[in-house]
N, C-alpha and C positions, 0 to 999 in steps of 0.2 A: 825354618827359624824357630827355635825357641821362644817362648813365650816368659815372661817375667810377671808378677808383680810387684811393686815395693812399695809399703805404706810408712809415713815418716810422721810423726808424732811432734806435739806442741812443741817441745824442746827441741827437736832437732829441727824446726823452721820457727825458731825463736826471737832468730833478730835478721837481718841482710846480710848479714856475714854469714849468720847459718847455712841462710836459705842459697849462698853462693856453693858451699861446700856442701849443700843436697844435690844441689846439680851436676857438682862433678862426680856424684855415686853415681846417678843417673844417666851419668854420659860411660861411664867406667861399664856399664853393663850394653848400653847398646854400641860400643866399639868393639864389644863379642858377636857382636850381629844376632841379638837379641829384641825381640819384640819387646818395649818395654812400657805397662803400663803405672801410673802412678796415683796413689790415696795421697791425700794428704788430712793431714787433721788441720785446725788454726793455730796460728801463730800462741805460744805458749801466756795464758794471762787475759786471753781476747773473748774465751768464752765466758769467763770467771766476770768481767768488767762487762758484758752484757748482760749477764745476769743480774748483777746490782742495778743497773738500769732497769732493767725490767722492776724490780720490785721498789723504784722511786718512785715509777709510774704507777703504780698501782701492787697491791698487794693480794689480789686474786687477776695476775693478770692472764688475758685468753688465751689456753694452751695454743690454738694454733698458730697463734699471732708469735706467741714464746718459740715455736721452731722456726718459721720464719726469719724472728731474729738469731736464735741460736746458730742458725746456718749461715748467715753471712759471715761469719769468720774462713771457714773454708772456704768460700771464694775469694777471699783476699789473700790467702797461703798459696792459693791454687794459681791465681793469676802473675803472683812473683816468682814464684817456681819457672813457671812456663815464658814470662818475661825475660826472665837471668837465660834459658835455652835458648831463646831466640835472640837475644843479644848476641851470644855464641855460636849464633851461625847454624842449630837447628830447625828442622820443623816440629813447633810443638805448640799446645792452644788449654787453654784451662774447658774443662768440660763441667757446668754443674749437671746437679742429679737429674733434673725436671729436663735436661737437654740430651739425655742418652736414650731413653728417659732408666730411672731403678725406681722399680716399685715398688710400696712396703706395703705391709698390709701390719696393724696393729693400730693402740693407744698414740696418740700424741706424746712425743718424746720417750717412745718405748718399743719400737716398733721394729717390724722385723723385714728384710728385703725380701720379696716375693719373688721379683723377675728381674732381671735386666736385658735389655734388648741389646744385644751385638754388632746390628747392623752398622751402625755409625762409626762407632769406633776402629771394628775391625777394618771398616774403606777407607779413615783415617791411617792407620799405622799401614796398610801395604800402603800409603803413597808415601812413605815415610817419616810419618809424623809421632811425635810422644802424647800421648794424652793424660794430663795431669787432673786428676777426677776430683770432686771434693769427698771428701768422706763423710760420714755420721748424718747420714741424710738422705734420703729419698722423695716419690712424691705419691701418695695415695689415691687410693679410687676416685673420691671426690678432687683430684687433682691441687689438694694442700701440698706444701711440703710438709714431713714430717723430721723426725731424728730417734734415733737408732740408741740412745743412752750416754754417759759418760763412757769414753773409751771404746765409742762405737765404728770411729775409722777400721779397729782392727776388722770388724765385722764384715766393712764394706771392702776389706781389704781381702779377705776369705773366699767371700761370695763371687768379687770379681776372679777371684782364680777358677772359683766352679764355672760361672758362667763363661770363661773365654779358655776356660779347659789349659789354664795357663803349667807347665812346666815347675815354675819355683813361684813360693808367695815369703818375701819376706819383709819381717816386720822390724822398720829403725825405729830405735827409742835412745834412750838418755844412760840405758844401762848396757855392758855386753853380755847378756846372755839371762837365765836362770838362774840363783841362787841357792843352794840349799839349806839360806836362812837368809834375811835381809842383809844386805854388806855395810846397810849404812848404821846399822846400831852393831851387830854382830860380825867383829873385824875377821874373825875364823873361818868364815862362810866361804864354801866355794864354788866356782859356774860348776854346773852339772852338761853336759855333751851333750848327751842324748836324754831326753822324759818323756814318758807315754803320753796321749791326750788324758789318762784319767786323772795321772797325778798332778797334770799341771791344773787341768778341770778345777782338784780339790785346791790346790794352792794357790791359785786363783781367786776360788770362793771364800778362802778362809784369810782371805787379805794380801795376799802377795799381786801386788800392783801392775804386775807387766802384761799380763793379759786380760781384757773383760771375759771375765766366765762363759757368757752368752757366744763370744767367740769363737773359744776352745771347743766348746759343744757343737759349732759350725762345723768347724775343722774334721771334727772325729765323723760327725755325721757322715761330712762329702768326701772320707779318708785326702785329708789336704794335708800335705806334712807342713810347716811351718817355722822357719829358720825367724830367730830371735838375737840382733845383735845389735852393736853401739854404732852411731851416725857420727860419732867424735874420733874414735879409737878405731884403727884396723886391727880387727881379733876375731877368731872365731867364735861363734856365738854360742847358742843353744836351737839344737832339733827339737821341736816337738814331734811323736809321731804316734805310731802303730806301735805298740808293746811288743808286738812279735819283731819288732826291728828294735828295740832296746836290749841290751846286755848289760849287765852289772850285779856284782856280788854284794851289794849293799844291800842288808833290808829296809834301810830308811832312803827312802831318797831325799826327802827336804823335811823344814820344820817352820811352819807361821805361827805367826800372832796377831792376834787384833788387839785395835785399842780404841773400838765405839762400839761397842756390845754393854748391854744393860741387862742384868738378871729382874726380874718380874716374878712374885712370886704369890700367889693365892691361897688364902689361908682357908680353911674351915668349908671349902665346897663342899654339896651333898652329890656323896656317890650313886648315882644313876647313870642309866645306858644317857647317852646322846649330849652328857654334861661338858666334856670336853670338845664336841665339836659346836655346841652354843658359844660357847668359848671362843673359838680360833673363826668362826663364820663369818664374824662381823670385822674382825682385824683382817682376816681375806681380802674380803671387798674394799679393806681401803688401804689396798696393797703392802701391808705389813707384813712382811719376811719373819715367821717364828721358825727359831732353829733349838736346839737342845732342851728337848721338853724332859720332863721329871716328874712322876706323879707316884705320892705316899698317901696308902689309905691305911685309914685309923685302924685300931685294935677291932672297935666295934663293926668297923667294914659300914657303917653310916658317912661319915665324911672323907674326906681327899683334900691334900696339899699339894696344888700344880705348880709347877716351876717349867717357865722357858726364857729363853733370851730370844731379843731384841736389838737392834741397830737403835741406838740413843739419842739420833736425831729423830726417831719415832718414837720417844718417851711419853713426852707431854698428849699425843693423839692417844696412846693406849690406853695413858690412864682414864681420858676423856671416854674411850670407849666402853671399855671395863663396866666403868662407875654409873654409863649411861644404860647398858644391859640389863632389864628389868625381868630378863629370861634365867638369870641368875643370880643365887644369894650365897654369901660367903662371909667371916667375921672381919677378915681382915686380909690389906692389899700393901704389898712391902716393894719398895723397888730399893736397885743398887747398880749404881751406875760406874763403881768401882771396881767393876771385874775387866777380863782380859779370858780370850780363847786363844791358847796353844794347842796346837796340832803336830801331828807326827804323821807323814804321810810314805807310802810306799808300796809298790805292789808284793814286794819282796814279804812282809810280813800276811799273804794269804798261805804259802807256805812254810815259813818259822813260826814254832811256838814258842812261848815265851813272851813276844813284845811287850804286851800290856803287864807285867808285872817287872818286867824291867825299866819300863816307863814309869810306871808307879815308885816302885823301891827309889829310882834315879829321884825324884820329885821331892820320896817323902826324908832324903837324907839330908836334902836343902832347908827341909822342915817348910814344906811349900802344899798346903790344905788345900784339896781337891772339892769343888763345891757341885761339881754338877757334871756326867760325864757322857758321851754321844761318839759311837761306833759305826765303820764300814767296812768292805773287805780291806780298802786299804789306807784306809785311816783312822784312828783315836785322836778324839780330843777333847779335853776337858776346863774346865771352866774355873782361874783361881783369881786372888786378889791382883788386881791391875800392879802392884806395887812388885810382883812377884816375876811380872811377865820376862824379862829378859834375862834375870837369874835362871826362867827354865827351861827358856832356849838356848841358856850357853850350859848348862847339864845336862841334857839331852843330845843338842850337836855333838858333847862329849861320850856321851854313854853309845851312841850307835855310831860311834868312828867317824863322823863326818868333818872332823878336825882336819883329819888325816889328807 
């Protein structure tokens, strides 16, 4: 028998009716006489509503108390999934993490699955039972529970495919498929079939919501292809996969944007070796994500003007960091919280030349001012006025025929 698995996201066990119409996908794959195992995330709204709890209670409250609470939503998704099957007449049981057991090994609420033991599971489904697992969670050496991040079911949804060497892993969400730009602002946007793990990787990271990044990195690592489709709509989805199994004459495959990116800019540093890593050492440690760095040294080659961006809900800490740096003197500290990163991703553009000036021309005909810009083999993206952002996703979508 084939092995399955399928991870089903807030929305799609959003209310009881949902969670009625997850069951019958569920049943739809083991009446193929399919192994079928199931992630679920919590009910959509559930994590969001403990977390303000947590911060009534206290405003430094104890991370590992914080997964413990975070985690009980997945058991209450998990337990009405498995509920509605046995209603219906199968064998099926909610499994938490700490009872399979899935090990993680990392940070409190960041954490990555180590192991998962088999044994239990697998003597469950040959006696014919479903196992409806929770997701975004595990339980650590010191025998905590932990969790795995926002969007961390996809993860647990990956790993279980490595670890029970499962056939197909796919993942219900709220959208069908991939986009090759958001569909909810950009009405032009269309699902893409097939995309490599690198470019969903990039699309991913640069804001496009369907996959956690950390995931996609799973996938590619343990080559897990990864089908992506709607729990509302019967349609077919989107593949992720192996680039050698992708085809397409596009050089663009998709285009993101964000919109909580901050520019950060430092005025008057003195240019010395080891300046720019006093810099970034202390925003390290207190895990601050810098992306699009940008450094102009003066005429005299005595000082430097750094630029990078920042996620904006880490504003207020950088500046705090910055300012408290006494390894560092500078004249002046500039933030802007009104930008926006558009990206253009593709693997198609490591062999076309050309993109990046057609990218550019397309930008600069909108009269759309590039502030800050950041390359890979298969992607450009640059850094402009937030106000600009979705004028230069519908220029672009057009410039590289993804209209079409």
């Amino acid at each position: 028998m084939k092995t399955v698995v399928l991870k089903f996201g807030g929305t799609s066990v959003g209310s009881v009716d949902r969670i009625k119409k997850v069951a019958k996908i569920i049943l739809s794959y083991r009446k193929r006489k399919n192994h079928v195992i199931v992630a679920s995330s919590a009910m959509s709204g559930v994590t969001n509503d403990l977390i303000n709890k947590s911060k009534q209670i206290s405003k430094n409250f104890d991370k590992a108390e914080y997964d413990t609470l975070l985690s009980s939503g997945e058991q209450v998704a998990c337990s009405l999934i498995a509920g509605r099957l046995k209603h219906l007449g199968y064998n099926s049981r909610s499994w938490i993490s700490w009872q399979i057991p899935i090990i993680t090994d990392g940070p409190h609420s960041n954490s990555r699955i180590y192991k998962i033991d088999t044994k239990k599971i697998i003597n469950f489904m040959k006696s014919g039972g479903i196992p409806i697992i929770t997701g975004f969670q595990g339980l650590n050496f010191a025998s905590r529970i932990t969790t795995l991040g926002r969007g961390g079911t996809d993860a647990s949804a990956i790993m279980l495919a490595k670890f029970f060497k499962a056939d197909e892993c796919i993942i219900y969400t709220d959208v069908d498929g991939v986009y090759t730009a958001d569909p909810r602002t950009h009405s032009k946007a269309k699902k893409i079939n097939k995309i490599s793990y690198d470019e969903m990787l990039e699309m991913a990271s640069l804001g496009a919501k369907v996959m956690q990044p950390a995931s996609v990195q799973d996938a590619k690592i343990n080559s897990i292809d990864i089908k992506v489709q709607s729990s509302f709509i019967k349609k077919n989805g989107t593949l992720i996969t192996d680039a050698k199994k992708v085809f397409s004459d596009q050089i663009i495959t998709g285009i993101s944007s964000t919109k909580n990116d901050s520019k950060v800019t430092i005025i008057g540093v003195k240019d010395r070796p080891g300046v720019a890593a006093s810099i970034f050492k202390p925003l390290s440690r207190n895990f601050i994500n810098v992306d699009m760095v940008v450094q102009n040294i003066s005429a005299d080659g005595k000082q430097t003007d750094l630029t990078f961006t920042i996620k904006s809900n880490d504003l207020n800490k950088t500046k705090k960091i910055i300012n408290k740096n006494k390894n560092n003197v500078f004249k002046k500290l500039i933030f802007d919280k009104n930008v926006s990163k558009v990206s253009i991703i593709g693997v198609g553009m490591i062999t076309t030349p050309g993109v990046t000036f057609r990218m550019f021309q397309a930008l600069a005909r909108k009269n759309i001012n590039i502030q800050v810009i950041s390359t890979s083999e298969i992607k450009i993206s640059v850094l402009i006025k937030s106000t600009n952002a979705s004028k230069a996703v519908k220029c672009l979508h057009k410039e590289f025929k993804l209209d079409k």
